[in-house]
Structures are given as C-alpha cells and as structure tokens.
C-alpha positions in Angstrom: -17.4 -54.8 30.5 -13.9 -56.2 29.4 -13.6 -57.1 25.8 -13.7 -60.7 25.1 -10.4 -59.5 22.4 -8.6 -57.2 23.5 -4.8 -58.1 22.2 -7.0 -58.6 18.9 -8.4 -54.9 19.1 -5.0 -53.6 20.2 -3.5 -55.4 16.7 -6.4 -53.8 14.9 -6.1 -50.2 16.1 -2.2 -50.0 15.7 -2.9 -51.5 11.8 -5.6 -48.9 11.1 -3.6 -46.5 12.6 -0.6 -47.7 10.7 -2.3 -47.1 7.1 -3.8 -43.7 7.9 -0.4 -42.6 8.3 0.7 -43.7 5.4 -2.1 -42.3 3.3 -3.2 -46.0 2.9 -6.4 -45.4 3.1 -8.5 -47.9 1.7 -6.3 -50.3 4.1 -7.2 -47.9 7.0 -11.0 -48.2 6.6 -10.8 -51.9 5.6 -9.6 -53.0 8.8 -11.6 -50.0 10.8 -14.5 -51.0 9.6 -13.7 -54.8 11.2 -13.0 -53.2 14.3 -16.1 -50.9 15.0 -17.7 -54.1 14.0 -16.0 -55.9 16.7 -15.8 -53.2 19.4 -19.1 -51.2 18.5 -17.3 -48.4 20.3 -17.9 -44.7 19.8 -14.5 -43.6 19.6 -13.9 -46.4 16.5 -16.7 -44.8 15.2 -15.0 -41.3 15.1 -11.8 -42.5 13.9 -13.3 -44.2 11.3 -15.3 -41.4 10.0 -11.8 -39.1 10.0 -10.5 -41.9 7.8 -13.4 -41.5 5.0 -12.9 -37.1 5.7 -9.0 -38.1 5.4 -10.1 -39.9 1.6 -12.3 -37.2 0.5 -15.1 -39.7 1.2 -17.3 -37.1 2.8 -20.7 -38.2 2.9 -20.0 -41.2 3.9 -18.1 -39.8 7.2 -21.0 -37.6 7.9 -23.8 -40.6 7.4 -21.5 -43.3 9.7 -21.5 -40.1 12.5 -25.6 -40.1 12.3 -25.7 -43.4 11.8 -24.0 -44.1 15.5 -26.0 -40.8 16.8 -22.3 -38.8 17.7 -23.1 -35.5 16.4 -25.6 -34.2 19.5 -22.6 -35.9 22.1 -19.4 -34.8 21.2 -18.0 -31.9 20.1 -15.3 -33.3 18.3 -18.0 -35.3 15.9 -19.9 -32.1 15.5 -16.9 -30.5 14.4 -15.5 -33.3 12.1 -19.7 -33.5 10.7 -19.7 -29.4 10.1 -16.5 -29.9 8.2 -18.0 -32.6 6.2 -20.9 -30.6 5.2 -18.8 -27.6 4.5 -16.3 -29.4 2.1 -20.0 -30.7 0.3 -20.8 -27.1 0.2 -23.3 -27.5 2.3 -23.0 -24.4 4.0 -26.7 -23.9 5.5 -26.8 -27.2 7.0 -23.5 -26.9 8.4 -24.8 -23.7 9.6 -27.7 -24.8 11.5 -25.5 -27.6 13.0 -23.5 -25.6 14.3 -25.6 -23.2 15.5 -25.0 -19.4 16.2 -25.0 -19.5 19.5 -20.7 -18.7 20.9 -19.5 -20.4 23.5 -18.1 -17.1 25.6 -17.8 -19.1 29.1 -14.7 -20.8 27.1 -13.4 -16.8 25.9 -9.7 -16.1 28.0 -8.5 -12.7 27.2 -5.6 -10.5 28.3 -7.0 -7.2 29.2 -5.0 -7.0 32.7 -1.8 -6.7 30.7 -1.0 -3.1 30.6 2.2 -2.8 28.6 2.8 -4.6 24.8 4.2 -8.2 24.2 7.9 -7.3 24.2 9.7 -9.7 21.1 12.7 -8.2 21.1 14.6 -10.5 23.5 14.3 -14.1 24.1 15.0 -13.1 28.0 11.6 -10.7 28.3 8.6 -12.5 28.8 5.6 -10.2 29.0 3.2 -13.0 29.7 5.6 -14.0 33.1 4.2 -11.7 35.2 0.7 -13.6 35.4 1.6 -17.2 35.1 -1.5 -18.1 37.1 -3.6 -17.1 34.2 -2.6 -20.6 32.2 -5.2 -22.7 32.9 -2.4 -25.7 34.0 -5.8 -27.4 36.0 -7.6 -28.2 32.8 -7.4 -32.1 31.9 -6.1 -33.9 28.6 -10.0 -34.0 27.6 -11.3 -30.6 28.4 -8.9 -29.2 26.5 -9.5 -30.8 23.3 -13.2 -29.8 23.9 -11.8 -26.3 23.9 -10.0 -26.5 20.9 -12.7 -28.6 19.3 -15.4 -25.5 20.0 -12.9 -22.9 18.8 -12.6 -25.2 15.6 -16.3 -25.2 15.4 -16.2 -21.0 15.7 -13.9 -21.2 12.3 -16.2 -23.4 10.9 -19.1 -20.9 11.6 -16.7 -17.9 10.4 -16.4 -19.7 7.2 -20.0 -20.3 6.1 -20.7 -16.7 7.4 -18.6 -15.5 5.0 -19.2 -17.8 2.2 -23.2 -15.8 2.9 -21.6 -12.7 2.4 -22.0 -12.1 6.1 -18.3 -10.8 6.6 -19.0 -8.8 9.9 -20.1 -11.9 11.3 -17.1 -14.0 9.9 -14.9 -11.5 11.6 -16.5 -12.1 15.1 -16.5 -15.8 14.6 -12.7 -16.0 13.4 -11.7 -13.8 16.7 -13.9 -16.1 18.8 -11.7 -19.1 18.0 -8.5 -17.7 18.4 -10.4 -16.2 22.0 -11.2 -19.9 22.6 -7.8 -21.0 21.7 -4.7 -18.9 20.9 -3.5 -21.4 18.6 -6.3 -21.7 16.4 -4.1 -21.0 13.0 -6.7 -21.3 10.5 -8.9 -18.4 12.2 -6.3 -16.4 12.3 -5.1 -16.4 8.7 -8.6 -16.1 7.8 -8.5 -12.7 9.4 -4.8 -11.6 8.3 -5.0 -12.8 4.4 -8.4 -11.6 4.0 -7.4 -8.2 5.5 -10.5 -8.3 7.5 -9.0 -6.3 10.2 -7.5 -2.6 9.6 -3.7 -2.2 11.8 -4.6 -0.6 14.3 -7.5 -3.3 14.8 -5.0 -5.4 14.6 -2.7 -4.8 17.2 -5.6 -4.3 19.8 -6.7 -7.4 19.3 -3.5 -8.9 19.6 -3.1 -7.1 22.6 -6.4 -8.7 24.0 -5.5 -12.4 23.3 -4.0 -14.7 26.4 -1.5 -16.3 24.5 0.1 -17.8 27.9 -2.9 -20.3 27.1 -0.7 -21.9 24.7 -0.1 -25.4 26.0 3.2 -26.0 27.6 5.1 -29.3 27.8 4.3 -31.6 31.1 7.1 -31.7 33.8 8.4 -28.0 33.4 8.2 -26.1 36.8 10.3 -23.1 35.9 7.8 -19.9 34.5 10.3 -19.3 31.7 9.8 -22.1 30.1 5.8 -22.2 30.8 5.5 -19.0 29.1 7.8 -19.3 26.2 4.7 -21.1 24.0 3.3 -18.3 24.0 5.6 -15.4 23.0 7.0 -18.1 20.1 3.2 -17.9 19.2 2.7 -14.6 19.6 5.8 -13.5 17.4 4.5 -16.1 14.6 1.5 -13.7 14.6 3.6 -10.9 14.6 5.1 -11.5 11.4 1.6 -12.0 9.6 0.3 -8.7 10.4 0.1 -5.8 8.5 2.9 -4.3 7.3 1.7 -0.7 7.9 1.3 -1.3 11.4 4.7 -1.4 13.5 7.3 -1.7 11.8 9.7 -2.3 14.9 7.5 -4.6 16.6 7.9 -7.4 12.9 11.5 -6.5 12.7 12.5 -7.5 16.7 9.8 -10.3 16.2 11.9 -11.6 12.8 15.3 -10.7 14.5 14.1 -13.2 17.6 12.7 -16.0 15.8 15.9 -15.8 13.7 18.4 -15.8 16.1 16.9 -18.1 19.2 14.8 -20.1 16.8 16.8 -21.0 13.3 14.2 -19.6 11.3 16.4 -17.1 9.6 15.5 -19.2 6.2 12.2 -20.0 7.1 10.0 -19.7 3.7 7.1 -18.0 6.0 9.5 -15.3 7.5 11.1 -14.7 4.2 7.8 -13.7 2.9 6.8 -11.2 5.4 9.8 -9.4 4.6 9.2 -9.6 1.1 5.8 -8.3 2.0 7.4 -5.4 4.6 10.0 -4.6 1.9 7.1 -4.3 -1.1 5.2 -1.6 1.2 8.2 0.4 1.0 8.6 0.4 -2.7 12.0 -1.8 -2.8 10.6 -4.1 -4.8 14.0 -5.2 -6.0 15.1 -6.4 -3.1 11.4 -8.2 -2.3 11.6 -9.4 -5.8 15.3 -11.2 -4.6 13.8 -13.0 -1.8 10.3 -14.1 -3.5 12.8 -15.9 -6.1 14.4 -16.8 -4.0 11.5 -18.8 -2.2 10.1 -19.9 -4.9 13.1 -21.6 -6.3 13.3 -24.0 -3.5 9.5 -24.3 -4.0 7.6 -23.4 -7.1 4.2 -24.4 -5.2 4.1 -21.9 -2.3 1.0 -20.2 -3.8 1.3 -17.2 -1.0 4.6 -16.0 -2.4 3.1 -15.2 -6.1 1.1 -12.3 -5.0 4.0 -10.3 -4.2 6.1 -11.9 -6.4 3.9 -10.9 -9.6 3.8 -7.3 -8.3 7.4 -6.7 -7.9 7.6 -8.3 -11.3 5.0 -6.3 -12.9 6.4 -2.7 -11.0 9.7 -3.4 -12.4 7.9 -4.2 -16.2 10.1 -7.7 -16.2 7.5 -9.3 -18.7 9.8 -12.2 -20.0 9.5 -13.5 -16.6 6.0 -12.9 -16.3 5.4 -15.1 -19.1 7.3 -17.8 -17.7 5.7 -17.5 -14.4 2.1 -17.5 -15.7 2.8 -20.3 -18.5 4.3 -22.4 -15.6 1.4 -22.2 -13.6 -0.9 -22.8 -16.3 1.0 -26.1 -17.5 1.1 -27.2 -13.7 -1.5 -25.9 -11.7 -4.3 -24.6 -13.5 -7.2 -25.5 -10.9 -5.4 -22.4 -8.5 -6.6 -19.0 -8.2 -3.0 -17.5 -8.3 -2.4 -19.0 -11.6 -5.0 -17.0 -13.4 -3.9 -14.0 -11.5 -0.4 -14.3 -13.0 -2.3 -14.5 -16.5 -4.1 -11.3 -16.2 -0.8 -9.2 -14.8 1.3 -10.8 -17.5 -1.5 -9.1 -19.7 -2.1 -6.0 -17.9 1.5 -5.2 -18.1 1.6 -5.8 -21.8 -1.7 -3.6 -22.2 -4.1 -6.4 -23.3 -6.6 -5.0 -21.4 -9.4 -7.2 -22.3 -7.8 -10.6 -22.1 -6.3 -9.0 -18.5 -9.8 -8.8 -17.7 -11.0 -11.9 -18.1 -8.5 -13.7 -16.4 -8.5 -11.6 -13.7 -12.6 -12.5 -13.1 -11.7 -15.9 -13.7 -9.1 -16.0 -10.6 -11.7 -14.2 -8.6 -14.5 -16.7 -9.2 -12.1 -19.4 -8.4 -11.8 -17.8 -5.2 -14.2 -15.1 -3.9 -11.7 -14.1 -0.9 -8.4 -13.2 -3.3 -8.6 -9.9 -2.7 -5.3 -9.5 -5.5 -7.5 -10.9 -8.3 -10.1 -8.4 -7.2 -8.0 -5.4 -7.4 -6.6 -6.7 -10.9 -9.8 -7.0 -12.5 -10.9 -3.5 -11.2 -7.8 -1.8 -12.5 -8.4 -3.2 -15.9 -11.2 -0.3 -16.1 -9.0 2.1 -14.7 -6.6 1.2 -17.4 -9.0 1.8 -20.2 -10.3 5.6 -18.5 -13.7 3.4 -17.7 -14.2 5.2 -14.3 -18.0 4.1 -13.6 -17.1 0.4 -13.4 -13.7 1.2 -11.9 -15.5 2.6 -8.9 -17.9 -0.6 -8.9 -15.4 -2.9 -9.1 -13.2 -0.8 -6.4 -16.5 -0.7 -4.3 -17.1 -4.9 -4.3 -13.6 -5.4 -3.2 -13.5 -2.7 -0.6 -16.9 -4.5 0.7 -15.2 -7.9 0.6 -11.8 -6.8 2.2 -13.2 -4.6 5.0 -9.7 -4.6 7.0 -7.3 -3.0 4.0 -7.8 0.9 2.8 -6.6 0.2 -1.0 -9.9 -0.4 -2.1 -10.9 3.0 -0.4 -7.8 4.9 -2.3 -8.3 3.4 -4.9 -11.5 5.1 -5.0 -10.8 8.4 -4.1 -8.3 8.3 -7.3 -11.0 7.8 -9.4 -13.2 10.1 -8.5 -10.4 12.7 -8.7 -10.0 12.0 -11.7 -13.7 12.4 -12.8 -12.8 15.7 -10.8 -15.6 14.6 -8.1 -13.5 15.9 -5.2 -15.9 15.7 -2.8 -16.5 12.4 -2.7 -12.7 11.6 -3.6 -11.5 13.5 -0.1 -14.5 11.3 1.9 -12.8 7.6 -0.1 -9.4 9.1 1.1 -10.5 10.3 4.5 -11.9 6.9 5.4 -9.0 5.0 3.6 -6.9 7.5 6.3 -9.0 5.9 9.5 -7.9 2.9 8.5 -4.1 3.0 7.4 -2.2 6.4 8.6 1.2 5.6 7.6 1.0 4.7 4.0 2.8 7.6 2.3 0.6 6.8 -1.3 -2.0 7.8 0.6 -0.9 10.4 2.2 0.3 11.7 -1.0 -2.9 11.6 -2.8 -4.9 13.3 0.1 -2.3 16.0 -0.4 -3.6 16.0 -4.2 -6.9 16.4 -3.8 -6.6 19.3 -1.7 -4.2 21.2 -3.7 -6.4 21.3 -6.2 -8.7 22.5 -3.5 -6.7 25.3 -3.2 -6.4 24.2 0.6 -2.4 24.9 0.3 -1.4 24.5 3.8 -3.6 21.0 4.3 -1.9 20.0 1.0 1.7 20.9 1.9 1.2 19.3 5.6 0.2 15.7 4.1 3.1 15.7 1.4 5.4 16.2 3.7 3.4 13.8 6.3 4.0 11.2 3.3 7.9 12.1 3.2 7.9 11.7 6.7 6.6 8.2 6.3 8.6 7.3 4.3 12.0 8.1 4.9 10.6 6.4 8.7 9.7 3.1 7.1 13.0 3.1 4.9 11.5 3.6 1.6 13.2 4.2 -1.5 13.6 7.6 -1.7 13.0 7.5 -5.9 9.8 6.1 -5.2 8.6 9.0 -3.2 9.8 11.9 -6.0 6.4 12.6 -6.8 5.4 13.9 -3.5 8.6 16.0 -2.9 7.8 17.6 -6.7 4.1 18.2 -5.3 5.4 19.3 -1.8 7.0 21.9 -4.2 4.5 23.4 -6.0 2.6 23.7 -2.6 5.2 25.6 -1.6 5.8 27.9 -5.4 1.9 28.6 -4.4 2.0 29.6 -0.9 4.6 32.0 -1.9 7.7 30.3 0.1 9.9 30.4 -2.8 13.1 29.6 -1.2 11.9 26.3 0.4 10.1 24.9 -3.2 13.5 25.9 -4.6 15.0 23.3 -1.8 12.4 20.9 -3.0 12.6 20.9 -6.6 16.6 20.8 -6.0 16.5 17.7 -4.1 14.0 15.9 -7.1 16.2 17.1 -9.3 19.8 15.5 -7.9 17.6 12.5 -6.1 15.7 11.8 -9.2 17.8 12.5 -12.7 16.7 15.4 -15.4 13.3 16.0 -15.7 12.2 18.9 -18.1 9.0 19.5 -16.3 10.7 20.2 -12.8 13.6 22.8 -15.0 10.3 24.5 -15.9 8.9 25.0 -12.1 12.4 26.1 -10.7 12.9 28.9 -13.7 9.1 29.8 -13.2 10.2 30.4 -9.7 14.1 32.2 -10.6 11.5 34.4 -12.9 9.4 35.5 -10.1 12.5 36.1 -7.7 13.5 38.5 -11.0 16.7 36.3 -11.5 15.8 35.7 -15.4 19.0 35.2 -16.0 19.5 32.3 -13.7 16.0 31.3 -15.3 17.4 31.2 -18.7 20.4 29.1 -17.8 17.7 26.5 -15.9 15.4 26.4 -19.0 18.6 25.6 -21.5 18.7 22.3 -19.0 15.2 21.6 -19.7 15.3 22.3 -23.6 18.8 20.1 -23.8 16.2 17.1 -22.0 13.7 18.1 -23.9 14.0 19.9 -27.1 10.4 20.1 -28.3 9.5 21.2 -24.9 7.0 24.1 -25.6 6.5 25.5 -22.2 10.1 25.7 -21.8 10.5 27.2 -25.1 7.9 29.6 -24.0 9.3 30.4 -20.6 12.9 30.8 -22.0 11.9 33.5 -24.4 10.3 35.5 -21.6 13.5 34.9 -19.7 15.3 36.3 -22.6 12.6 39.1 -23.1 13.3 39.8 -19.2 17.4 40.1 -19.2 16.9 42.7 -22.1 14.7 44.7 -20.5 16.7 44.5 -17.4 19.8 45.6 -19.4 18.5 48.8 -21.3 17.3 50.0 -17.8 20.7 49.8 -16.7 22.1 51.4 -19.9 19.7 54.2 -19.6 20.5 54.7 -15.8 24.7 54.5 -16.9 24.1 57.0 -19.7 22.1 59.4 -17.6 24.9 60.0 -15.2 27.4 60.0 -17.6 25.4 62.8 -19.4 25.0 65.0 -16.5 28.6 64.6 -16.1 29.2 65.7 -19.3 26.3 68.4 -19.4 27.7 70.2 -16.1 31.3 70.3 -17.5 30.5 72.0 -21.0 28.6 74.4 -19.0 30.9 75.7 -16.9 33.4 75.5 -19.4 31.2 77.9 -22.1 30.7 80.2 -19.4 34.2 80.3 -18.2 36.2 80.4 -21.3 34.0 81.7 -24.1 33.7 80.7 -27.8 34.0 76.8 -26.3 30.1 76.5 -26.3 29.9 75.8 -29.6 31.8 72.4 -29.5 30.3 71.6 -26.1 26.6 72.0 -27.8 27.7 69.6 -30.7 29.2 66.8 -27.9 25.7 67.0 -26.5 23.6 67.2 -29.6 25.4 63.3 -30.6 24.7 62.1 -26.6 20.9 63.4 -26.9 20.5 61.9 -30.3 21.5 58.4 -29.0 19.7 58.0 -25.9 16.9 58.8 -27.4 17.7 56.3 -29.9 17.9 54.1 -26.9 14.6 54.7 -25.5 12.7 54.5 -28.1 14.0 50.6 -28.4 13.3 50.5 -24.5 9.4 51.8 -25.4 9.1 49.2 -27.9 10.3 46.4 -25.9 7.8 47.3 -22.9 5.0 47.9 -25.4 5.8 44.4 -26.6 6.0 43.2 -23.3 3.2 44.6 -22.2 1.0 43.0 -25.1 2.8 39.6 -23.8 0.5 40.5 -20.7 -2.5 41.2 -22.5 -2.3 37.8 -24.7 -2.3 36.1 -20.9 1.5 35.0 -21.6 2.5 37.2 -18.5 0.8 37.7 -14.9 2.1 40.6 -13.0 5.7 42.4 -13.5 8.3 39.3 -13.2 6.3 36.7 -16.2 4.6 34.4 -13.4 3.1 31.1 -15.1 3.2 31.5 -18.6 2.0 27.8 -19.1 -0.6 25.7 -20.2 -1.3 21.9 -19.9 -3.8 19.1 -19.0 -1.7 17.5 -16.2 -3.8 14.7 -14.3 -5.6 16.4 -11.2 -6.0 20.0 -12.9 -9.7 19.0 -12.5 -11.0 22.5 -14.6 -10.1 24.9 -11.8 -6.7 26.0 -11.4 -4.6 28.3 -9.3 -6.1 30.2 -6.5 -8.7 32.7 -5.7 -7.9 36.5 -4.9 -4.5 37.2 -3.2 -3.1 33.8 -4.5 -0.4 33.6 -6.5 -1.3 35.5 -10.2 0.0 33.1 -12.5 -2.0 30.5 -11.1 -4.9 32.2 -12.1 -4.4 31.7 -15.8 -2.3 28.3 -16.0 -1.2 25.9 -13.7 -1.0 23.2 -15.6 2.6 22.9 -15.8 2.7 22.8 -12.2 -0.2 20.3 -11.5 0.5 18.0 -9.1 2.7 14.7 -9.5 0.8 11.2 -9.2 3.9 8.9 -9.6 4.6 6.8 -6.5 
C-alpha cells in the first residue's frame, strides 16, 4: 500500500537522520517519533529505538522494541534490545534473550589453507588462491543478519564473562569473529583480556576466513577482492602477543606502514611500544608512549605501558604528574587509579599502593594491570600467603597470559616450596616458551635443586631468547651471572670464567661477581690472580666481608705456594753444596773443617724455614677445620642469605666441596 505522504516521509527521515548525526538528539527523536506515528513502520521503529540507545535513554529503546513486538523478528532488534539490557546491567535477561544456543551454520573458517598469512609484501596474497571461498552471492540483507548474529555472540561473550564464566566468554568471542572476521569488539575482548595464550593465538588466526571481509562492489580483479582481508588480518597481527612471532608483527607493521600511511598511526605505535617493553627497552617504549600521549592525553590503552616503563626506570616526578592529571581530568577511569597505585608502589607506600590498585580493579574487573599491581603490593611487604591469592584470582581472570603463573612460582620459591614453584613455572612454560624471565627463573628453581644441567640449559635457553628478540643485553645480566655459577658447580671452570667475564665488561663492577671469579682463580690454584681480582672487588666494595675473607686465603695461598718453592730451591742448592765439600774433604784434607761449618749455617736455616712452613700449614689446616676452607685450593669460603638459597645449599656427594658448606655468595641472580 503506497503511502498517502511519501515526499513528507522522505523530508522526515532525512531530518531525523540529519540530527542523529549531529548528536542532536532530542531533535532526532522529536521528529522520529512523528514519523513512526505517521508511517507505523517497523524499520522507523528500529531507528528510533537506536536514537534513544544513541542518548543513553536505554529503557526506553528496549520498551518501544516490545512495544512494536521486534525483538522475536529481527535480529538486528534483538541485538540492539540485548545491548540495551546489558548497558542496564541486566545481564541475565539479556542472557536469556539471547539465548545460548550458536549459530554454527553461519561459522566460515580457513582450515584448507595450508601455509601462514604471508604480511610481508603487499604483492603476496595468501587468501588469492581460494577466492571462491568469499561468499560474493550473499545479499545486502543477509549479510547484515550475519554480522547482526556475530554481534549478538559478543553480546553473549560479555555477560558470560561478567558471570565469571570465562571459558565460555572465550568460545562466544571466537564465535563472532567465526561469524564475521571483522567483528572488532570480539576480538579485543580476547587480545586485551589475554584470554588466549600465543600459540592459541596464532592457530586461531590461522583458522579464521578473513577473505570474508567484504570487498567493494564493481572490482573483478582477485587482488583487489582479497586485499580486505590481509589489511584485516595484519590489523590483527599487530594486537597479538608480543611473545608470539616476532617477525610475523614486524613485516605486518613494515606493510601497513609502507603501502598503507600508518607509519604514525597511534594503534601501531603502541604495539611497538608493547613489542619493545617485552624486550626490556623500556627507554625507547617509554619515547614512543610520550610520544602518543602528547598528541592525545586520553588514549587510555597507552598508560599501561606507559606507567611501567615509567615505574622500571624509577622516573617518579613524572609519575606524579601522570597520576595527578588523570585524577584532575578523568577520575571515573580504571587507568587513572592504576597510575595512583604505581606512583605509590614506586615510592614504597605500600598501603596507599594497595588501595588504589583495588580501587582500579573494582572499576573494572577485566584490567588485568590493576590486578597484578594490587597482588604485588603483598609481595612488596614479604606477605607471600595473600601474594599467591591475589596471583591466583588474576591468573583465573586472565587465563591466556602466564605472568600470573610466574608470578607464582616466585613466590613459592621464595617460601622455598619448590615443588609447587617448578609446577606455577612449568605451566607458566605451556603457555609462553620464549619469555627469557621465565626461562630464567625455571633455571632458578632447579639450581637450587641441585639439577645443574636442567638449570644451565634454561639460562642459557633465556640468553638465547633474548639476544633473538633483540633485548637489552643489561637487562638479561642476571641470567648470564646464574648461567655462571651453574657452570662454577658443574665443574666447567673455564666456561663460568667466560661468563662472569662477559657480566663483568657488559654490566659495570659488581663486587659480588669479583668474588665468584677469584673463588674460581682459587680452585684453578691461581691465588695470585685471585688476589689481584678480590682487590677489584674490595676497591667497589670496601666493607665487603666475603671478599675480605677470600682475599686473605688468597694471600694465605701465595705464601704457602712460595715457601714450597723456597724449600725445593734450597734443597738443590744444598746438595750442590753438600757433594762439593765432600769430595773436597776427602780429596785435599784438613778442608772438612770449613766445609762442616758452611753446612752447619745452611742446616740451621732451612730448618728455620720449615718450621715457619709447619706453622703456616698447621694454621691453614685449622682454616679447614673452622669450615673457612673445603679441600686443598680454599673452595667457597663464604656465607650469605642470597634470595633462592632456600636452606639447602651446594650439592650432594661428588659435587663441588665448597658448596657443601656455603653457597650463598654464589646463589643465584633474580634481577631481570
């Protein structure tokens, strides 16, 4: 039936349409509201519902969409009445709305493809090889049901998780991006809530069609048909985890930045912030977070990384400023609070820390930073029982990221639990394998297992790693001073000699390290060379004691070492001497008598000489006794309470002897 005004409803749609777009929204439902009256039309009906969801008038969207009986008929009004409920935090009723039932007849996947997306050329298009799988046949309508029912999949993810249900949030977030490819909000829901570990990651990238993505009309050539969908795909690229592939973010960058202009993008920026933070340059991330944020002080996902770099280089000044900012300007965000409690945490204020660290955190349950904040707040303070619950509700709420899980394992090594501390590590491990903090504190735990060879294999798994990713080599001293004591204790002395070398031209003078490489000169019976190390340490370090201690046994060493060569010079000498004024008294007569005299001042001084040579071994010997000494060449004369000693130190039988008594001073490195 033709509508008796239609140049009237044209006016009226073009008016209402007018004011929406200019936020003019009481305009825009004043004048919908006349033409639903006019038209009675569903599809007025829907628009004019978006205009109330557009004002934030929510219930009275959802009660016009009952009203005219559009939820049951159209997806796209059970979508926009799921959303209403949701922002009400009605998350039950939009629940049962939606139902739980997925729409997999509407799933499109990618399992054919056989080989990885390749980003690193504009020219190489993985997805042109099956153009026929871009459903081109679908109409105008059916596709905006498609996207409408993937938008409905979010919604469910959302109220899942909002129940705690974050298995089933997962599912429902990967649905909609199965549905449609271009489904943003799903997939930021999985990348920023790290529900997904890297490897998951990349295999469910790998599974997605992403030649769905809708290509303009009138384009015949397969280039351009498929070129929607490896833009798309290296968007995704670029939010991924930054322990995954390396390569694969740095072509997809190096692409979007070259064909694309995105080289200054705020979004791409970030990611290499993010890329740059995992590799412990946090200068250089901190230069392009600033950067960001000076051209816009309101792009919330920059602060995270941001504060970090700030609070790993201890700039407090500019934490203050940060946080105070945010406070003045935006203090109904999560992030704001978060840059609170690290402005505290960094200047100790533990408790204050704390509270603004929950405060973020109930502001939004899914910021996992805020999370890890407030649980390092007990680690701070040596509180490891609520550490480890704290630890434990974020590594529930952030299934996809191991941090949680190391976090963990630290703990409980340091309440020397290191059973459980190896099981946090070895599932933090399934999830992430190329995170060399991790790898560095497995290698930890089982030193102080005594499992040597395990512990010397992941150090240098974590150096590895690490000079792969382009780290900063200063960041990663700690694990090449631990990779060295591995070695001091499986014997390879030459090799930890190597090692402790490289910390100490890589990484400045550092008494403790003078100490392990003279322990080691001592035990190659170099003392001398040990001495001249230890003088190093003591001009670092003059109250050092265990240098003090090891230099004197140096000392105590070299003299011993230089009687015994005295008394082997003076014993040739004297049977030199002796066989002369023998044959000389028997030869020539009346010449004993001066030749007995000669001998009588030789005997009376090397005795003189051994007796000192007794007492020093007798006092070396009581040295031994006292435990200052293991074995002949003064092994591990030291004593401490490094972190990790865990109460048992040094190996069993056959292991190196020193180790036995005192290890301390060799106890493993936790700096990274």
């Amino acid at each position: 039936m033709a509508s008796p005004q239609p140049n009237m409803e044209r006016f009226l749609r073009d008016w209402r349409q007018d004011a929406l777009n200019k936020a003019q929204y009481e305009s825009a439902i004043f004048i919908g509201d006349k033409l639903l009256a006019m038209t009675k039309d569903d599809n007025d009906a829907f628009w004019l519902a978006q205009v109330h969801f557009a004002a934030g008038n929510y219930t009275r969207a959802h009660d016009l969409l009952s009203k005219h009986n559009l939820i049951s008929s159209n997806p796209s009004c059970r979508y926009l009445a799921a959303h209403c409920l949701i922002r009400q935090n009605n998350f039950s009723d939009a629940l049962a709305l939606l139902g739980e039932l997925t729409p997999a007849h509407l799933f499109t996947s990618n399992t054919k493809r056989k080989t990885h997306r390749t980003t690193a050329s504009r020219g190489t298009r993985a997805g042109s090889k099956n153009p026929e799988r871009q459903p081109d046949h679908l109409s105008e309508e059916e596709w905006s049901t498609r996207r409408y029912e993937a938008g409905m999949c979010y919604l469910r993810g959302l109220c899942y998780a909002k129940e705690n249900a974050f298995d089933r949030a997962k599912e429902a977030y990967k649905d909609a991006l199965r549905i449609d490819v271009q489904c943003y909000e799903a997939f930021t829901q999985l990348v920023r809530n790290s529900l997904m570990s890297p490897d998951e990651e990349a295999e469910f990238m790998q599974s997605l069609d992403f030649n769905t993505a809708r290509a303009p009309k009138g384009g015949d050539d397969p280039e351009l048909r498929t070129e929607p969908g490896d833009y798309v795909h290296m968007l995704y690229q670029t939010q991924l985890s930054k322990y995954g592939s390396p390569r694969a973010f740095n072509a997809a960058v190096e692409s979007l930045s070259t064909h694309y202009g995105l080289e200054d993008n705020a979004d791409l920026l970030l990611a290499r912030a993010d890329l740059l933070y995992t590799q412990c340059r946090f200068r250089d991330a901190l230069a392009i977070t600033a950067a960001v944020l000076q051209e816009d002080k309101s792009n919330f996902p920059a602060y995270p990384v941001h504060l970090a770099c700030l609070y790993e280089l201890k700039q407090t000044n500019e934490l203050f400023l940060v946080a105070h900012d945010l406070a003045d300007n935006h203090p109904e965000h999560a992030c704001t609070w978060l840059a609170v409690g690290t402005y505290y945490l960094a200047t100790s204020k533990i408790a204050d820390a704390r509270r603004y660290f929950s405060k973020s955190s109930m502001m939004d349950a899914t910021f996992g930073p805020a999370w890890i904040g407030f649980a390092h707040t007990f680690a701070a303070e040596g509180e490891h029982d609520q550490a480890i619950t704290a630890y434990s509700t974020a590594a529930r709420l952030f299934t996809g990221t191991h941090l949680p899980q190391v976090f963990l394992g630290m703990q409980n090594h340091a309440m020397n639990n290191m059973t459980a501390a190896e099981e946090y590590l070895k599932s933090a491990y399934q999830l992430c394998r190329a995170d060399p903090l991790l790898l560095n504190e497995m290698g930890i735990v089982l030193y102080h297992q005594d499992r040597l060879k395990d512990a010397a294999k992941f150090f240098r798994q974590a150096l590895l790693v690490a000079d792969e990713t382009g780290a900063d080599p200063h960041a990663w001293l700690g694990a090449r001073t631990n990779l060295g004591h591995a070695y001091r204790r499986l014997r390879l002395l030459d090799e930890a000699l190597d090692e402790f070398d490289t910390v100490l031209r890589d990484g400045g003078k550092n008494a403790a390290v003078f100490c392990a490489k003279a322990l080691i000169l001592l035990d190659k019976g170099l003392p001398d060379d040990a001495a001249r190390v230890l003088h190093e340490a003591l001009a670092v370090n003059p109250q050092d004691a265990i240098a003090t201690e090891l230099l004197n046994k140096a000392l105590e060493e070299s003299a011993v070492g230089d009687v015994a060569s005295l008394m082997g010079a003076l014993s040739t000498e004297l049977d030199l001497a002796g066989g002369g004024e023998g044959e000389r008294g028997e030869g020539e007569g009346g010449g004993g008598a001066g030749g007995g005299g000669e001998m009588d001042r030789f005997e009376m001084e090397l005795e003189e000489k051994k007796v000192a040579a007794r007492m020093r071994m007798e006092r070396r010997a009581r040295w031994t006794e006292a435990g200052l000494g293991g074995g002949g060449k003064g092994k591990s004369v030291m004593r401490g309470n490094a972190r990790g000693a865990g109460g048992k130190r040094g190996g069993g039988e056959g292991e190196f002897e020193g180790d036995e008594k005192g290890d301390a001073m060799m106890d493993m490195s936790d700096d990274y």
